[in-house]
N, C-alpha and C positions, 0 to 999 in steps of 0.2 A: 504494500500500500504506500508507505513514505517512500520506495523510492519511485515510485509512479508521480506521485505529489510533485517530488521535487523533480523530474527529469522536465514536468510539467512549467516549475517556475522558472527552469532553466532554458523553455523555449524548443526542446528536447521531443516532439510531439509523436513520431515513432514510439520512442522508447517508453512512454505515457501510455500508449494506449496498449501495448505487449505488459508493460508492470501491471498496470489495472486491470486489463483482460486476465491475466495469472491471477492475479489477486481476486475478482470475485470468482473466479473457477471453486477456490478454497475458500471463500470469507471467513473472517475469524474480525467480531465486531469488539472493540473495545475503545469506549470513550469516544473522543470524533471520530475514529475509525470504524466508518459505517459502511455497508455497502450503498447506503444512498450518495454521500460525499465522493465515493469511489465514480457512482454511474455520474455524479453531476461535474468533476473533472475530465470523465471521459468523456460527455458531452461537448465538454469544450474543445478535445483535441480533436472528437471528430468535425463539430465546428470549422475549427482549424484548419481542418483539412477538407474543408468543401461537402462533405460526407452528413447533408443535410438531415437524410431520410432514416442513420443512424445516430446522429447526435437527438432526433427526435424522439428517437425509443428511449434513448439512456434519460432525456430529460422531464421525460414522462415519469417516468420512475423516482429521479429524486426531486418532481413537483410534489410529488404527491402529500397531501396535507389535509388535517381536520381546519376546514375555513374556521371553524370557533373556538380553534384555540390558537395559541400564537403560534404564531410558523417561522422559522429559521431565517437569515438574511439568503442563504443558499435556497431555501426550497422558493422564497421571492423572486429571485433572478432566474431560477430554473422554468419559474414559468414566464417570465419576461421571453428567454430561451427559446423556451418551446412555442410560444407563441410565433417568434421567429423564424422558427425551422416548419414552422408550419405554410407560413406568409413564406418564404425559400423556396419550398414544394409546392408549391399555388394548391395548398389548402384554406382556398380565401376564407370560406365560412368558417372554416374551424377557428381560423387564424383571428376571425374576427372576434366570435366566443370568445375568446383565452385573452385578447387585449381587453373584451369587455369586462371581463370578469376581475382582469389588472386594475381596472379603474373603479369597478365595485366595490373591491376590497380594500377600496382606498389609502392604497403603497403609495411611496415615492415613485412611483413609473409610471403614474397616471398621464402624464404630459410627454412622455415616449410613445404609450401606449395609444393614445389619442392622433399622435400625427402619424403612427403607423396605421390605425381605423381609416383616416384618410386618405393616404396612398394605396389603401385597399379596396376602396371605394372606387377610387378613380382608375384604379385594374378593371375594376369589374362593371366600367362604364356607368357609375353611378356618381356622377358630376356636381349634382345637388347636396347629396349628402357629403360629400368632399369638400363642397365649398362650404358648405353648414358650419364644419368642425374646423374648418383653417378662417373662416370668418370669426367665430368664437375663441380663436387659441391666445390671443395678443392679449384679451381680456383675460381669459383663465389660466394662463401660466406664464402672466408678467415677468416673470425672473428664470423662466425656461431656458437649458441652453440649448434646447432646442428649435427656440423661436425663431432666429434668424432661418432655420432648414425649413421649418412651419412656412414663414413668408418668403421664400424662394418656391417650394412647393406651389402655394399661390398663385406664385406671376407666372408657374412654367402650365399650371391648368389656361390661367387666361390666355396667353401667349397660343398653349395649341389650340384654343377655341379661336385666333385671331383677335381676340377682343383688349388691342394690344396696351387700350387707353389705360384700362383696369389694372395693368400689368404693372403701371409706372410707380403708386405710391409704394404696394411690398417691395419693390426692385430698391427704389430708394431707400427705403427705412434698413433695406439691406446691407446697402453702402454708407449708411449713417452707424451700422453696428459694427462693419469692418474699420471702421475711421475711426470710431473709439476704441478699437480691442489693438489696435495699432503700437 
C-alpha cells in the first residue's frame, strides 16, 4: 500500500497502479490503510493515465458514502472524480446526477460542479439551460476561481451562436481578471 502511495506522490504512475493492484489482491486494512484510499489513489493514476472508464470503477468504490453522516475529504473528491470520469465517457446524464448531487450536499465543489452542469448542457445541445447557470455563476460564486472559465464559457456559447455583441462584456471582464492576476 505505502509504496503504491508514494510511487504515486512521486509522479511514478506505472508503478502506483502495479503497488495498489498487488495491494488490494491481498488487503490487509489498518488505520488509513483502507482499501477505499487504495481504489481512490488508483483512481487517480488511472486518471492519469487517460484510462477514464477504469478510474471510474475504482472511484465509485471509494465515493461510496452514508450522505448522513460525515464523509471523508477523499470520499468528497472521489465523487467530484467520478462525476468527471463520467462527463470523460459522455455519460452526460449520469454525469449530471453526480455534479447535482455535488451541489446538494453542499461541498466546496458546488461552483466546479455547477460550471461542469453547464458545459454538459451545452454537449447535449441544451443552450438555455447553459446559459441559465453561466448567467447565475458571477452572482453565486463571486470569489470562484472558476469564474473567469465560467465567463469564457459564456462568450464561447454566444460567439458559436454568432451572437457576437453578447460575447463582449464576459470576454472583457475576462481580460479585466487577467490584468489583475498579472
Amino acid at each position: 500500500y505505502w509504496i503504491g502511495e508514494l510511487a504515486y506522490k512521486m509522479g511514478r504512475v506505472e508503478e502506483t497502479i502495479t503497488q495498489l493492484e498487488l495491494y488490494l489482491a491481498e488487503p490487509i486494512e489498518i488505520g488509513e490503510i483502507t482499501k477505499k484510499h487504495a481504489n481512490y489513489t488508483l483512481g487517480y493514476a488511472y486518471l492519469k493515465n487517460s484510462n477514464y472508464s477504469k478510474a471510474l470503477q475504482l472511484f465509485t468504490i471509494a465515493a461510496d458514502f452514508n450522505p448522513y453522516a460525515e464523509s471523508s475529504a477523499y470520499q468528497k473528491d472521489a465523487l467530484v472524480r467520478l462525476a468527471d470520469c463520467q462527463f470523460m465517457t459522455k455519460q452526460y446524464k449520469q454525469a449530471l446526477k453526480s455534479y447535482q448531487k455535488i451541489i446538494d450536499l453542499g461541498w466546496n465543489f458546488e461552483d466546479y460542479a455547477s460550471l461542469q452542469k453547464a458545459i454538459i448542457y451545452g454537449a447535449l445541445g441544451l443552450n438555455k439551460e447553459k446559459l441559465k447557470i453561466l448567467h447565475s455563476y458571477e452572482t453565486d460564486f463571486k470569489q470562484s476561481i472558476y469564474l473567469s472559465d465560467a465567463r469564457m464559457e459564456l462568450a464561447d456559447t454566444y460567439t458559436s451562436k454568432e451572437q457576437f455583441q453578447e460575447a463582449i462584456v464576459p470576454l472583457s471582464k475576462v481580460l479585466l481578471d487577467n490584468k489583475a492576476n498579472e
